[in-house]
N, C-alpha and C positions, 0 to 999 in steps of 0.2 A: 586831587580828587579822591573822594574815598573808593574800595574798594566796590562797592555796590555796584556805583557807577560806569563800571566795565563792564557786565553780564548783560549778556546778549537781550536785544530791544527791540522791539518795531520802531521804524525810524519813516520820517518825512525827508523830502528834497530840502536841502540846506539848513537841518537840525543840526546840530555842533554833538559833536561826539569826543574828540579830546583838543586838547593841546599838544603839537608838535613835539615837543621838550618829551612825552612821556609815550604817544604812539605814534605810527607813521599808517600813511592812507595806504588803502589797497582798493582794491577792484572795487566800484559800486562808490568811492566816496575822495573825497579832494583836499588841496592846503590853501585855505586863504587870510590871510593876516597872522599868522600863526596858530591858528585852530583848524582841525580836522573835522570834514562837513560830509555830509551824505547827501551824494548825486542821485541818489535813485529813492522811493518810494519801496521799500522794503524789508530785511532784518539785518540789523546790526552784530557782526562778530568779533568780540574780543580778542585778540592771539594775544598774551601777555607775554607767552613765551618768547614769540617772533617779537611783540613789541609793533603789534602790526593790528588796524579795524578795516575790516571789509563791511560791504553792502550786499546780500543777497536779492536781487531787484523781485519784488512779489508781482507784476505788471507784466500782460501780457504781451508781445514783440509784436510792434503793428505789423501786419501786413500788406504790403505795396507794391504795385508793380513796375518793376523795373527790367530791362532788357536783358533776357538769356532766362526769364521764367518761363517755366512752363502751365498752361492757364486751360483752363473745361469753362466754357462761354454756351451762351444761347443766341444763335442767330437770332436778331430782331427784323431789321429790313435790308431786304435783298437787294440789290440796284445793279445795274448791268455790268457796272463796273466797282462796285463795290458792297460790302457790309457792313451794317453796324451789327453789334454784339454786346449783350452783355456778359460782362465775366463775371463766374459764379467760383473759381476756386484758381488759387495761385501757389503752385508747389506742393499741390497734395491738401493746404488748408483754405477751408471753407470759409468765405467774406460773408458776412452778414448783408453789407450795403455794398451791391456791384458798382464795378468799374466800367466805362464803356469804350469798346478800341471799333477798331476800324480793320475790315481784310479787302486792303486792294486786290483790283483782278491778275494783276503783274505774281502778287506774293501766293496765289491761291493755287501754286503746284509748277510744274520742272516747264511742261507743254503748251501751247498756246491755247490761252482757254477764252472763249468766244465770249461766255455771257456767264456772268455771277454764278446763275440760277443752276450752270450746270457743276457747281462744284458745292453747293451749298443754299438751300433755301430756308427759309422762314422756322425758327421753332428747331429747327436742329440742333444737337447739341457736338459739339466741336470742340477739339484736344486741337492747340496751337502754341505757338511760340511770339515773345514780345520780342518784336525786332526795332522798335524806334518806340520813345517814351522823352525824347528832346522838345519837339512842337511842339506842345501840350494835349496830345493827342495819342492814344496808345495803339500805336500801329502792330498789328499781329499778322503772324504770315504761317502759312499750312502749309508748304511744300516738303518733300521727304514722307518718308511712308509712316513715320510715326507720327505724323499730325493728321488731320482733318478730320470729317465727319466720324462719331462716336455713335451716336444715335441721332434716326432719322426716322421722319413721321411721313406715311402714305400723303399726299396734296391731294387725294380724293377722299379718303373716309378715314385719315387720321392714327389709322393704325399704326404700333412699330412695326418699320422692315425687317424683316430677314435679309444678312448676307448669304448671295448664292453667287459664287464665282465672283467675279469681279462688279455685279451688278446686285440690288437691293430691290426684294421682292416680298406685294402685300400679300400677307398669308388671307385675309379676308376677301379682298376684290381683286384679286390675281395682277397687278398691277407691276409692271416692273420701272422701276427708278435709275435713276444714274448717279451718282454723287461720289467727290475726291474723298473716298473713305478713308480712313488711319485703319494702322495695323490692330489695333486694338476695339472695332468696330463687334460694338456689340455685350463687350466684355470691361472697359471702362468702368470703373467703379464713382459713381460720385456725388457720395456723401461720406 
């Protein structure tokens, strides 16, 4: 091939980039029939020296939830012994199109907890962990001081709580609340 033909290219998934006999595949690209192909949708690097073409992948890493992330969700409905939620970020990065898990009342803290409602209600927003993603159901669990409630909205007039001691208090209608707060209550960043 002539020389041209090695300088670095934007490349498609299974565009042929050399023959075997003159480069070997690297990161980002593969052998099959004895031609070297690019697996990723990305740029093409010539090493002539190594004798070697990699693929810089241009394609952003989906993001998916899987067991041991850490996830910032929106309560949606409360149920006495459960929640649904959607999750709005997984590992620090922001989902465009949420995912929806589940916080059994078992997973929602160390202590026996009575009723959903008192560990998390409606519209709150919640720092949790994926603990199951096998069913097809993304099960999340809040127990340990650095998961749960993040932000949490007054049930009478809407407003954010305030943390005061261990309990969350409306600065508008004097209101005081209860909810499995996380260490990070109030302070959470997320966006």
């Amino acid at each position: 091939m002539p020389k041209k033909a090695y300088e670095d290219k934007d490349v498609y998934p299974g565009e042929k980039l050399a023959v075997i006999e003159v480069l070997e595949n690297g990161s980002g690209a593969y052998q099959n029939d004895g031609e070297v192909r690019s697996s990723e949708l990305g740029r093409a690097h010539f090493d002539l020296a190594k004798k070697k073409v990699s693929v810089e992948k241009k394609t952003r890493e989906l993001v998916l939830p899987k067991k041991g992330s850490v996830v910032i969700a929106e309560a949606g409905s409360v149920m006495r012994r459960d929640a649904r939620v959607d999750i709005k970020m997984i590992n620090g990065n922001l989902i465009h199109v949420p995912f929806t898990g589940v916080i059994h009342i078992s997973d929602a803290g160390r202590g026996f907890v009575k009723d959903m409602a008192n560990a998390i209600r409606n519209g709150d927003m919640i720092k949790a962990v994926i603990i199951n993603t096998s069913n097809l159901m993304i099960q999340l669990g809040i127990g340990g001081p650095e998961y749960g409630v993040v932000y949490a909205y007054c049930s009478r007039c809407g407003t954010v709580l305030q943390k005061q001691d261990n309990r969350l208090h409306c600065p508008k209608c004097d209101r005081t609340e209860r909810r499995k707060m996380a260490r990070t209550y109030g302070t959470e960043k997320l966006v």
